[in-house]
N, C-alpha and C positions, 0 to 999 in steps of 0.2 A: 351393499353386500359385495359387488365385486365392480370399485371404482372406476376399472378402467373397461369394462363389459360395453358402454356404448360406443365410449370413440371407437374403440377396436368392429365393432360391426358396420357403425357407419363411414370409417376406414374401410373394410371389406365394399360396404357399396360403391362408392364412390372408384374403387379401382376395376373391380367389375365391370361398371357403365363404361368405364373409357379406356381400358387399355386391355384387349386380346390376350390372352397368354401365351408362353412361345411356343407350346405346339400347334395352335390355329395359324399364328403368324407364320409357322416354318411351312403347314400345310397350304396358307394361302399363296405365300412366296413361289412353292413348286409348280401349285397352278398357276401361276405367272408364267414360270419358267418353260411350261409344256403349250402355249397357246402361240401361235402363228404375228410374229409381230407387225400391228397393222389392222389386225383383225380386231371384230367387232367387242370378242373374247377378251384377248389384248387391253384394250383401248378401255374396258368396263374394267376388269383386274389393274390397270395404273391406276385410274379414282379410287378404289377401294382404300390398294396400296396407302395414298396419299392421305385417304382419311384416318385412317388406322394409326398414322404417323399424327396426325393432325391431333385425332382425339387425346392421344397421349400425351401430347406437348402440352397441351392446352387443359387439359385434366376436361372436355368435353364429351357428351355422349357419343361413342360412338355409331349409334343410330338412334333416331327421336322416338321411338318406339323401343322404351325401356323394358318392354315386356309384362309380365305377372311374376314380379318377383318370388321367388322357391325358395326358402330353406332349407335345409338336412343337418339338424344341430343332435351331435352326441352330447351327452352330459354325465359327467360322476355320478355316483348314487348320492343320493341326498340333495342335489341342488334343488335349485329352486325355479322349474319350469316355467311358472306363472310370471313368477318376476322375470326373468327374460325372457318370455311372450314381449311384455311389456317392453321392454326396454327395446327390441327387437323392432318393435312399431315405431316407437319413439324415432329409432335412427333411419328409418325410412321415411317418416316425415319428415325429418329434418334433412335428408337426403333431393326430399324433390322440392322441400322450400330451395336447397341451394342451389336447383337445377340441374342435379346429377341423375336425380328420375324423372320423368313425365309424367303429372297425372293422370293415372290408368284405371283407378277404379270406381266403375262407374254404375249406378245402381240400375241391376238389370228389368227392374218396373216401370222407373220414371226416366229413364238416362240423366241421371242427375249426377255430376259430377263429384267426389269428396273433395278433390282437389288435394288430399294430402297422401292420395295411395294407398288409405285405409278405409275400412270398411268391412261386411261379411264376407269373409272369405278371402279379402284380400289383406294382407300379402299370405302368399300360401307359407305354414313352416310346419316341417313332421321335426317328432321330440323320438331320441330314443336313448335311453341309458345303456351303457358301458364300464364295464370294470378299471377303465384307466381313471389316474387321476388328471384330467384337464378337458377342457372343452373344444371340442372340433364343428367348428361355424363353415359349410358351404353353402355356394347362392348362384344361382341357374338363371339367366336373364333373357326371357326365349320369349321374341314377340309375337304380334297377333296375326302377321301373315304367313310365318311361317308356322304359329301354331294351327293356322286354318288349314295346313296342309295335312297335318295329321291325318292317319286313317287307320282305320280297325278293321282287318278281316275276316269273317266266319267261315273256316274249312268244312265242307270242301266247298271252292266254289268259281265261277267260270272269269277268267279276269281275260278284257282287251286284249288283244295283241300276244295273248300267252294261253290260253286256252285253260283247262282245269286243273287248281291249284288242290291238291289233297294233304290231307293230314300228315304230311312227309317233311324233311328238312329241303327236298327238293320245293313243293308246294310253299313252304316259307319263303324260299329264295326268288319265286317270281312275285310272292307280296309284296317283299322289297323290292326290286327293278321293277314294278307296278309302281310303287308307291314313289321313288324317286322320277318316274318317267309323267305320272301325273301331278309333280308340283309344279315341271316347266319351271319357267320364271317369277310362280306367284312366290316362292317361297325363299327369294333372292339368291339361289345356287351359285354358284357351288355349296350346297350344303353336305351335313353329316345327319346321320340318320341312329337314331337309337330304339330297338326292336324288343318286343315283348312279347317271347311266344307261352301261351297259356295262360292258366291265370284266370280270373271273371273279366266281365269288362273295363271293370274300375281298376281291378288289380294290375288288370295285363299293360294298361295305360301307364300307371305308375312307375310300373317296370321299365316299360321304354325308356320311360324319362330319365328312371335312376342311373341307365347307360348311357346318359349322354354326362354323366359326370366320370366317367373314363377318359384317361388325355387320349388321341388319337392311337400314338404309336402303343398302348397298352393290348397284348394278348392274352387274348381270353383262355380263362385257365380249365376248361373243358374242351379239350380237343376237338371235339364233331362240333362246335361253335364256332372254334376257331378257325376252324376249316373255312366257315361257311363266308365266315366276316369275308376270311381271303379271297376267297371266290367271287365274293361282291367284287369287292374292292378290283380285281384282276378284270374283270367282265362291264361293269357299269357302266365306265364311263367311254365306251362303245356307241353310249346312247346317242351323242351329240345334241344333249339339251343345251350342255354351256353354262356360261356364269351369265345369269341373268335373264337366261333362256332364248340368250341369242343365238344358238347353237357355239361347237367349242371343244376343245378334247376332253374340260375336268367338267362333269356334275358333280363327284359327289368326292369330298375329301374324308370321310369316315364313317366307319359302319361298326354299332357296337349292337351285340345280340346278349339279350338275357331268359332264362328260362325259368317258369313254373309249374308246380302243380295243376292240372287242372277237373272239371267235371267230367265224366264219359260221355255225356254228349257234347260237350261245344271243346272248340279249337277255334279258338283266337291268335291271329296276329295280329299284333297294338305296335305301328308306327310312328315315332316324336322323331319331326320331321325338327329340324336346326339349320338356319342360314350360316353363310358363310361367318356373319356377325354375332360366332360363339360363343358369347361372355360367360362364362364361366368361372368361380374364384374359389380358396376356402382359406380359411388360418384356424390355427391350433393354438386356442389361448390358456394363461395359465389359470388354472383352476383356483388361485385364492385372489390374483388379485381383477383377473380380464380382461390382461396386457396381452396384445399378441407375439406369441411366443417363437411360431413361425408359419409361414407362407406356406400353402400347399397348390403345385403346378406353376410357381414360380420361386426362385431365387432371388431376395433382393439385392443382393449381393455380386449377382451378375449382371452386367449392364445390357438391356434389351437390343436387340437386335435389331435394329430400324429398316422397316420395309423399301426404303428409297434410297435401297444405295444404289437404283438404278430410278430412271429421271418419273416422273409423273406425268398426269395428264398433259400432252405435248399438240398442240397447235401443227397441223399439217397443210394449212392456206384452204383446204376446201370445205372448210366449215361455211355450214349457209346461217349468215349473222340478221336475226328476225328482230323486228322491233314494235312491243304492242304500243296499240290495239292492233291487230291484224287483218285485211282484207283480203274476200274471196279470190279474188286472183294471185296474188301469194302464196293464199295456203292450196289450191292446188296444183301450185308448181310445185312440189312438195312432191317426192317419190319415197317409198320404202328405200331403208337404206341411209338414207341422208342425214348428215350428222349437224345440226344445228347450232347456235348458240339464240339466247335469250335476255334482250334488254328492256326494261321498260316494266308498267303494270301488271301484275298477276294476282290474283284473289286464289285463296285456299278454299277445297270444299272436301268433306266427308261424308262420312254415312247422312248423318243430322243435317247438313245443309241440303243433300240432295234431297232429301226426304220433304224438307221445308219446301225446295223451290218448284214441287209441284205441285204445291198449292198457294205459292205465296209470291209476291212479286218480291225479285232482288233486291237487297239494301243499297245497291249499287248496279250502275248499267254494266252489262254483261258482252256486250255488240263489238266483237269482235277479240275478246278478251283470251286471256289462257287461265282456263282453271287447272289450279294444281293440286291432285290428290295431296296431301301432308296434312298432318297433324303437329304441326311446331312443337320444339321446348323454346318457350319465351321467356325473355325477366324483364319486370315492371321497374324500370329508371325511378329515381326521385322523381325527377321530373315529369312523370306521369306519363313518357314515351317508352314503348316497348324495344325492344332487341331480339331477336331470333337468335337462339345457339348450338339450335341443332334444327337441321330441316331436309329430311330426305324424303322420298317419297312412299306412299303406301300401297297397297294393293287396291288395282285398279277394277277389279273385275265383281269386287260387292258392289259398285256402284252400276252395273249392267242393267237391271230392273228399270234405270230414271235415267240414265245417259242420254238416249237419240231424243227424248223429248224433251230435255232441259239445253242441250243444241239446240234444237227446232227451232223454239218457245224464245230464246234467248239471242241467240246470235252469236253465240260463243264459239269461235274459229279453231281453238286448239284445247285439246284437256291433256294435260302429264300426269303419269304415275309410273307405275312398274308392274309387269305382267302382264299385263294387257287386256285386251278385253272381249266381246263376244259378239257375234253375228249381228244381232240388233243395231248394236254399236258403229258397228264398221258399213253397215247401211246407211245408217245416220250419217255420218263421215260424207260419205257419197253425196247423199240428198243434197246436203246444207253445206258442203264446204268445207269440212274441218278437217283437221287429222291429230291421231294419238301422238305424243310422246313419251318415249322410256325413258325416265332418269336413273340411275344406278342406285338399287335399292340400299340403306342402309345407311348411303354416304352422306349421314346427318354433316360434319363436319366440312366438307370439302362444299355442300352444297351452302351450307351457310354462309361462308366466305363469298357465295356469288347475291346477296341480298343483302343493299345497301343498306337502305333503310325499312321501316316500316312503318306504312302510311296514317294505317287505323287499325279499326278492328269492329267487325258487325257479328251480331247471333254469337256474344258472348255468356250469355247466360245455356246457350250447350256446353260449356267447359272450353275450358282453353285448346284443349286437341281440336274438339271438333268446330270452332269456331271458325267464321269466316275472314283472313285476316290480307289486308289491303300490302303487298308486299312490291318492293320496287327490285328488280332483280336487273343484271350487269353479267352480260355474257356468260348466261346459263346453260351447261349444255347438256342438251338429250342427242338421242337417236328416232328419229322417223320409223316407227313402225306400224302404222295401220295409215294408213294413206286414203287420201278423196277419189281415189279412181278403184276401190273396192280392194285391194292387197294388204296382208295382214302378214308380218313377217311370224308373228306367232303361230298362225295357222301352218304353213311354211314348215316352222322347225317341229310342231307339235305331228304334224303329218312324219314326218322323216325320220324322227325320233322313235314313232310306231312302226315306223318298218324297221328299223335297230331293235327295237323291242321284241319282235315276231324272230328273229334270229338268233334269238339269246335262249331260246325255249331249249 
């Protein structure tokens, strides 16, 4: 029917995954340009920088968490929805057979992997006809920590640090500075936020989303909206959450507000919260044959603008260079603050491994090891040895529930992810010797270049995300934040951030 309909989609994927477009890149750049050089802020914005350069080069993910891919496909009268349903799926499996997606959907009864990204419900694609003749394909690629940031509010009603939010464009505006002040750094910030006032709850959801398909600098064409974006945008980043929630001058690089009808009882605000790692894309293909015709949010034509025309992650001599398996007297010389590197064995663990290993002994000894929140993109060699090619870290903070007792139980001296973690946790830490590490959320690409090889692989039948995978890593570096003598840099900025909060009112 329309010959060229797959390449041209699985084209769209495949640039999506790995290359930003220029207005996140010009947004992410500025935030470079506005943090303290040296700083913690700083120091996380050059990795980003460098990934974002890296994935591009490389045509790699630019985070190993490719999200639940979205569709918004217009189409002529007449076409033929079904068949490019189809075709649609096609090129997303083909998509994460080449490694450009992760498999992400995963059956919510059995957690049973599809392993091709298809499945019910997933991938998500809304259809909707138009009077033009040609087809316009966009695709949203917004992953699961920063989708867990999301939030919905029912007006009126009493929020932290801001007291009661009402049915007002005032009351929206502290749902938002609510809403960005409670991702902190689960949601890899600097992010952008797209808002849904009104609406059901299904609808008002939608809505937000639909607004994070605005490029940044785009004004909204309702004035009292427009207002409000600016208003955010002028006042937020006040907060000192920071990129990564280290604290920092930029949280949030965009704010897009959309509005509906709604019921005379309820008032909804629906928050789609978005990491810094905006993938966003769309093309307008021709309508007989499903060649793409042109690019929408970027220029191919103009040559991208590379994030590192200022230097990258840079070596300052005071990195503390660790090398596992690690012992108790190590890791409590370990302070908040301190910036590491990482050589030696690490094992991957996620939701499904933690869940396993409270009830199951390790596939592997764990005594003094670093577990690393990640869910890998892998590819299976001829030779029946694996590759990682994209490996950044996930949200650390679902794992909260099984933490301090899989420490205990184990012996495991250091756990890494992003975000951080909770009370339980950081007791734990204490008790037994351990401490958290931050890796810079997102930076599939930069982190991969630091993991040599890879060793094995255990608790592969949870799928490849959540398996357990035996990895040898080469001066990896995090940041110390939750430390064996009870300090939590998260607690820290999340406290300080709520007095910025309380001033914003």
């Amino acid at each position: 029917m329309l010959p060229r309909f797959f390449d041209s989609v699985l084209a769209l994927v495949t640039r999506t995954s790995t290359d930003l477009p220029p207005d996140v890149r010009a947004a992410v750049r500025a935030a470079r340009g506005q943090e303290e050089p040296g700083s913690r802020a700083a120091r996380a914005l050059a990795i980003i920088a460098q990934n974002i350069d890296q994935a591009a080069d490389g045509e790699g993910a630019i985070c190993q968490d490719t999200g639940m891919p979205t569709f918004e496909i217009k189409t002529p009268v007449g076409a033929s929805q079904i068949w490019m349903k189809a075709q649609v799926e096609a090129a997303v499996a083909e998509a994460t057979r080449r490694g450009k997606l992760r498999p992400n959907s995963v059956d919510s009864l059995t957690g049973e992997n599809s392993g091709s990204n298809l499945g019910p419900g997933t991938p998500i694609l809304h259809f909707e006809q138009w009077g033009r003749d040609e087809i316009e394909v966009r695709l949203i690629l917004k992953g699961g920590g920063c989708e867990n940031m999301n939030v919905q509010y029912s007006l009126p009603a009493e929020l932290p640090h801001l007291g009661r939010a009402d049915r007002t464009l005032e009351g929206v505006r502290k749902c938002i500075l609510h809403a960005v002040w409670q991702a902190q750094g689960k949601g890899c910030g600097p992010g952008a936020v797209g808002v849904g006032i009104g609406g059901d709850r299904t609808s008002g959801y939608v809505e937000a989303k639909q607004q994070l398909f605005r490029t940044l600098d785009d004004v909204n064409q309702d004035t009292r909206l427009a207002g409000l974006e600016a208003e955010i945008m002028r006042t937020v980043n006040s907060l000192g959450v920071g990129t990564m929630g280290f604290g920092g001058k930029v949280s949030l690089i965009g704010c897009k507000i959309g509005v509906l009808n709604r019921l005379p009882a309820s008032f909804f605000v629906s928050v789609a919260y978005d990491c810094w790692a905006f993938r966003r894309l769309g093309v307008v293909l021709d309508a007989r044959t499903g060649a793409i015709d042109r690019w929408l949010y970027r220029d191919p034509s103009v040559p991208t603008i590379p994030m590192m025309d200022q230097a990258g992650f840079q070596r300052t001599g005071r990195e503390i260079a660790l090398r596992a398996p690690l012992d108790e007297a190590t890791v409590r010389s370990l302070r908040v603050g301190d910036v590491v590197t990482i050589s030696g064995p690490s094992f991957t663990g996620r939701d499904a491994v933690h869940h396993h290993l409270m009830s199951h002994e390790p596939p592997v000894s764990l005594d003094g090891a670093v577990l690393y929140h990640c869910g890998p993109v892998v590819k299976k060699n001829d030779d029946g040895t694996w590759t990682v090619t994209a490996a950044g870290p996930t949200t650390s903070i679902r794992e909260e529930p099984y933490q301090a007792d899989i420490i205990g139980k184990y012996g495991i001296r250091a756990v890494m992810g992003k975000g951080g973690m909770g009370t339980r946790t950081l007791e734990g830490l204490a008790q037994h010797g351990a401490v958290y590490l931050n890796a810079i959320g997102g930076a599939a690409q930069f982190y991969a270049r630091c993991i040599e090889r890879v060793d094995g692989v255990s608790l592969l039948e949870f799928g490849t995300p959540e398996a357990m995978w035996h990895l040898q890593l080469r001066d990896f570096p995090a940041i110390v934040t939750m430390d064996a003598h009870g300090n939590s840099l998260h607690q820290e900025v999340e406290a300080a951030s709520g007095e910025n909060l309380t001033k914003l009112v």
